[in-house]
C-alpha positions, -999 to 999 in steps of 0.1 A, spaced: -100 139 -198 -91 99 -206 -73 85 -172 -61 51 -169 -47 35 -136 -35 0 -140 -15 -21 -111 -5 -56 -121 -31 -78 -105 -71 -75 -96 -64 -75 -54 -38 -48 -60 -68 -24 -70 -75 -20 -36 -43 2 -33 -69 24 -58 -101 22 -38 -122 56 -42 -100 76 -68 -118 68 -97 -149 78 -82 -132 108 -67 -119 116 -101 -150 114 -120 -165 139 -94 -136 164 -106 -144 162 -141 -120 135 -157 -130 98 -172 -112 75 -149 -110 36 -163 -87 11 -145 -64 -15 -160 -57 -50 -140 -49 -84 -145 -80 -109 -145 -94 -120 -117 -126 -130 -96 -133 -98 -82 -132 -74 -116 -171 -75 -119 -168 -59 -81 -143 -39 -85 -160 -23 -120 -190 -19 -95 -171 -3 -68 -155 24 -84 -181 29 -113 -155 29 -137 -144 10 -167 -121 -18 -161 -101 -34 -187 -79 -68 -183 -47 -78 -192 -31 -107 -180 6 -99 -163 28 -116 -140 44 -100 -105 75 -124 -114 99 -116 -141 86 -134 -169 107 -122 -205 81 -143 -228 51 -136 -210 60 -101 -207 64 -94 -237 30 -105 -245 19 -86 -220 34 -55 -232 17 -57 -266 -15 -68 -256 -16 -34 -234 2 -11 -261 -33 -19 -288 -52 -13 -257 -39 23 -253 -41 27 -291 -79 19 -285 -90 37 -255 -62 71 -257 -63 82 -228 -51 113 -223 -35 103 -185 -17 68 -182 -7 61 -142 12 24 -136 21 16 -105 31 -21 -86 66 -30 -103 51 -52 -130 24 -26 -143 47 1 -140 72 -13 -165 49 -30 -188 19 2 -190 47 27 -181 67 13 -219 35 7 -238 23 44 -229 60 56 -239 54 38 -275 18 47 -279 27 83 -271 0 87 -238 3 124 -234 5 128 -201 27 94 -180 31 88 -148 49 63 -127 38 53 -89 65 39 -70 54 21 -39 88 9 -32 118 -5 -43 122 -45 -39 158 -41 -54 167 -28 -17 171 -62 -5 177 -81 -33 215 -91 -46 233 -107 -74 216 -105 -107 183 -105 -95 189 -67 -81 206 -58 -114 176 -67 -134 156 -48 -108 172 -21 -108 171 -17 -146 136 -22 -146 131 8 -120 150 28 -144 132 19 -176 96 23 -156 108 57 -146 122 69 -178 90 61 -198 74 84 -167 69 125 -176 65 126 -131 75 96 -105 51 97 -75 70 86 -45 47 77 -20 70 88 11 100 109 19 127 84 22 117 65 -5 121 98 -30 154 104 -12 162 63 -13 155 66 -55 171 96 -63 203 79 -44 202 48 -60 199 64 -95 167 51 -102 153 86 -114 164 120 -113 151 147 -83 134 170 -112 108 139 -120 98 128 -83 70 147 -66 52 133 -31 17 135 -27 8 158 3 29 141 32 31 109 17 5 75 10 -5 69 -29 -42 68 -19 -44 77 21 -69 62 45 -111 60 49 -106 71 84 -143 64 88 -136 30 79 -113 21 104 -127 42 133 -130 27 168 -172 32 170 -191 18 197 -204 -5 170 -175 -20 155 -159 -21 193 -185 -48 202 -177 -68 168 -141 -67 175 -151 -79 211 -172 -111 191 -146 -118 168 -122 -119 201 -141 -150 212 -147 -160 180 -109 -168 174 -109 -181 211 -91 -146 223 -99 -135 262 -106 -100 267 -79 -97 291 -51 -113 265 -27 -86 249 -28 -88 209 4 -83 192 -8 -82 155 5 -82 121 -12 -77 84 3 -82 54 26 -102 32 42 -136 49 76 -131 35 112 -125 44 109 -86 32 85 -84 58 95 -91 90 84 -128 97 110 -142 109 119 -111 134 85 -110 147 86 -149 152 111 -147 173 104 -115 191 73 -130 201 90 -162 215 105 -136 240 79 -116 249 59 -151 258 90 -157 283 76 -126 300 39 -122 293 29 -161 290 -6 -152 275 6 -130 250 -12 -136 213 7 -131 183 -26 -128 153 -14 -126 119 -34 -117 87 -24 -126 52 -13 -158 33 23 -168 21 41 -163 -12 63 -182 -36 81 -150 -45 101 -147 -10 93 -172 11 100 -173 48 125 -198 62 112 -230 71 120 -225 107 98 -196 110 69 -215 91 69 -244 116 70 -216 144 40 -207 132 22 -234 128 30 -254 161 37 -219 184 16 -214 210 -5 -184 208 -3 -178 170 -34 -173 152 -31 -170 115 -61 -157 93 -63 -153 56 -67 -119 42 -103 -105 46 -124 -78 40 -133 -69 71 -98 -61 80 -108 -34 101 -124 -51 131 -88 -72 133 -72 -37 139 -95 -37 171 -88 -70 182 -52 -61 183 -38 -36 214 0 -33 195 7 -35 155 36 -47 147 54 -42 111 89 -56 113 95 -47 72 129 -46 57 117 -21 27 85 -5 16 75 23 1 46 37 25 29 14 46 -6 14 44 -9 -10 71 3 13 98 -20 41 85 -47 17 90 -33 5 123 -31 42 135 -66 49 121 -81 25 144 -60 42 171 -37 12 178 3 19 184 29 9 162 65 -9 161 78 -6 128 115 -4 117 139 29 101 136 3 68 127 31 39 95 40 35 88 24 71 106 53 90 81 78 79 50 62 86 60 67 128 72 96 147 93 77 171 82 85 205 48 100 197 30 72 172 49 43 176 79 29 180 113 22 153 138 -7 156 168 -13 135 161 -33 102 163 -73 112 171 -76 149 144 -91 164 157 -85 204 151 -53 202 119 -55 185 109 -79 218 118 -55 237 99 -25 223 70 -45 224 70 -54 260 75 -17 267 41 -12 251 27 -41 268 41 -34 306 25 4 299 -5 2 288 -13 37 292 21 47 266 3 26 243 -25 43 246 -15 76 243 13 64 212 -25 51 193 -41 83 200 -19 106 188 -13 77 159 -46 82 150 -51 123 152 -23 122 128 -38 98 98 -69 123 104 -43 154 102 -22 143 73 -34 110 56 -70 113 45 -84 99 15 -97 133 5 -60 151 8 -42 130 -10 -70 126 -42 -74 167 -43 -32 164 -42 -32 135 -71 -61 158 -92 -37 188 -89 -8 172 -104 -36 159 -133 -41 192 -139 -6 205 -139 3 183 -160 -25 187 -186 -20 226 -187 22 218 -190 12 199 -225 -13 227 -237 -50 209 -227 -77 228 -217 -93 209 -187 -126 224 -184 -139 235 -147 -164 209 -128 -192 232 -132 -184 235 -170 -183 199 -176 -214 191 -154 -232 219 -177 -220 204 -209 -233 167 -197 -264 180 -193 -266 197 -227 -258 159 -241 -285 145 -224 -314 171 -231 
């Protein structure tokens, strides 16, 4: 059985790593769909799966998009696939109508948040529609965490009969082996300490992601101005790159740059070791959808401070994980942090049981056999026969004698 996963842009594949393989394994053709980029020769490589290109903007873009739209509608005229699944905002409207108008039997819609939430005017209008179309054209919305299902229905972005969650949440889990804390990958986090001029004996706040407002930035900015008042030697390390589309305040941007203590590093594939170089990960988001960045964090057995923003609240148990702080206010934030930081041993224990529950609940494995179920489902709901792996590893065979 045909599947196609498309997200809007190449680097947003990553939010797909392992499925197609995992897929393939199950008995079902999986292909991905992206926009172009450097890394689609990898990523075809990777996942040992087709991967087709079409070009589409993250931005709202009426011209372009519409280009867009039909360039992907002859696509799916061409390929059929027999399972269309769009996620990211941009792919999930465009693939989510082209699928509607090439009649994809089986469509579904992977919301990984809603940026209307903190958008206003106009702009969250058009959002909001958009949600609504991408959902309409979708026979099953995954909502990849609790609140965000319960945020959606709410709004009136889709209706409670089309929304299903995947296991306890996450669109694609975590490699846990990845991001364990081995011996190994314990001294390399120790030589990229010193590498970045880091003591052993500084305390690492840390932060991966996005640098925009919807993120945090300019909270955590200014939380860590007041946790240097207390702990001088304090290191605030941040990993990702700006963006045009919601762009921190200028203020926080010179913080940055001239702040004492901040280290900024561009996105990188080796992502995990920076998890070890922190001792506290900090997310101060105003929306998402599921944060894989905390799963990652907790993976690596680090504690979190996060925020009760949607999506957000799930990803802790207050307490026991991590830590929550209300949405925006950046004192209390400081002072959940120095909690962590003048008790070492809380923090500790909060990254432990962090990390037993990503191995519990959040595994790449449950939430692919969960995503394969609701193939299935699906597929016997619309009359398809999906063969058994053992009968379609018996029929490849026959084709190749």
């Amino acid at each position: 059985m045909g599947v196609l996963h498309a997200v809007t842009d190449s680097l947003s594949t990553v939010l797909l790593r392992g499925q197609a393989s995992y897929l393939r394994a199950k008995g079902f053709d999986p292909a991905l769909l992206c926009g172009p980029g450097a890394g689609t020769e990898q990523i075809r490589d990777r996942e040992a799966a087709a991967v087709f290109t079409v070009a589409m903007r993250r931005e709202i873009s009426p011209a372009y998009d519409l280009k867009s739209l039909f360039q992907v509608w002859r696509l799916l005229l061409r390929i059929q696939p027999v399972i269309c699944n769009s996620g990211t905002p941009k792919a999930g409207l465009i693939v989510g109508i082209a699928a509607w108008l090439a009649r994809v039997p089986c469509r579904i819609y992977t919301l990984r948040g809603l940026r209307l939430e903190t958008a206003t005017g106009i702009k969250r209008s058009i959002l909001f529609l958009t949600e609504r179309v991408s959902c309409f054209c979708a026979h099953r919305v995954i909502c990849v965490s609790p609140s965000l299902r319960g945020r959606a229905i709410k709004l009136g972005v889709l209706p409670g009969d089309k929304a299903v969650l995947l296991g306890a949440g996450s669109s694609n889990g975590v490699d846990t082996n990845r991001f364990a804390s081995t011996p190994q990958k314990m001294s390399q986090a120790a030589e990229l300490r010193q590498k970045l001029g880091i003591r052993q004996d500084q305390p690492v706040i840390g932060f991966a992601g996005r640098f925009t407002r919807d993120k945090g930035l300019p909270e955590l900015v200014a939380a860590f101005q007041s946790v240097r008042k207390e702990v001088p030697e304090t290191v605030l390390l941040l990993v990702g790159s700006y963006e045009k589309g919601d762009p921190v305040p200028q203020k926080t941007r010179d913080a940055i740059e001239s702040e004492p203590g901040v280290i900024c590093v561009e996105f990188t594939s080796q992502i995990e070791l920076y998890y070890l170089v922190m001792n506290i990960f900090a997310l101060p988001t105003h929306r998402e959808g599921f944060p894989n960045t905390v799963l990652e964090a907790h993976a690596a057995g680090r504690p979190v401070v996060t925020t009760v923003a949607t999506g957000a609240v799930d990803s802790v148990h207050h307490g026991v994980t991590g830590l929550l702080v209300p949405v925006g206010n950046s004192e209390r934030l400081a002072e959940a942090l120095l909690s962590l930081l003048f008790d070492p041993a809380k923090a500790s224990a909060l990254g432990q049981a962090g990390k037993e529950r990503v191995l519990r609940e959040f595994r790449n494995e449950a939430i692919w056999q969960a995503l394969a179920s609701l193939y299935r489902e699906m597929l016997h709901e619309r009359g398809y026969v999906f063969p058994s792996v053992e009968r379609a590893e018996a029929v490849k065979c026959t084709q190749t004698q």
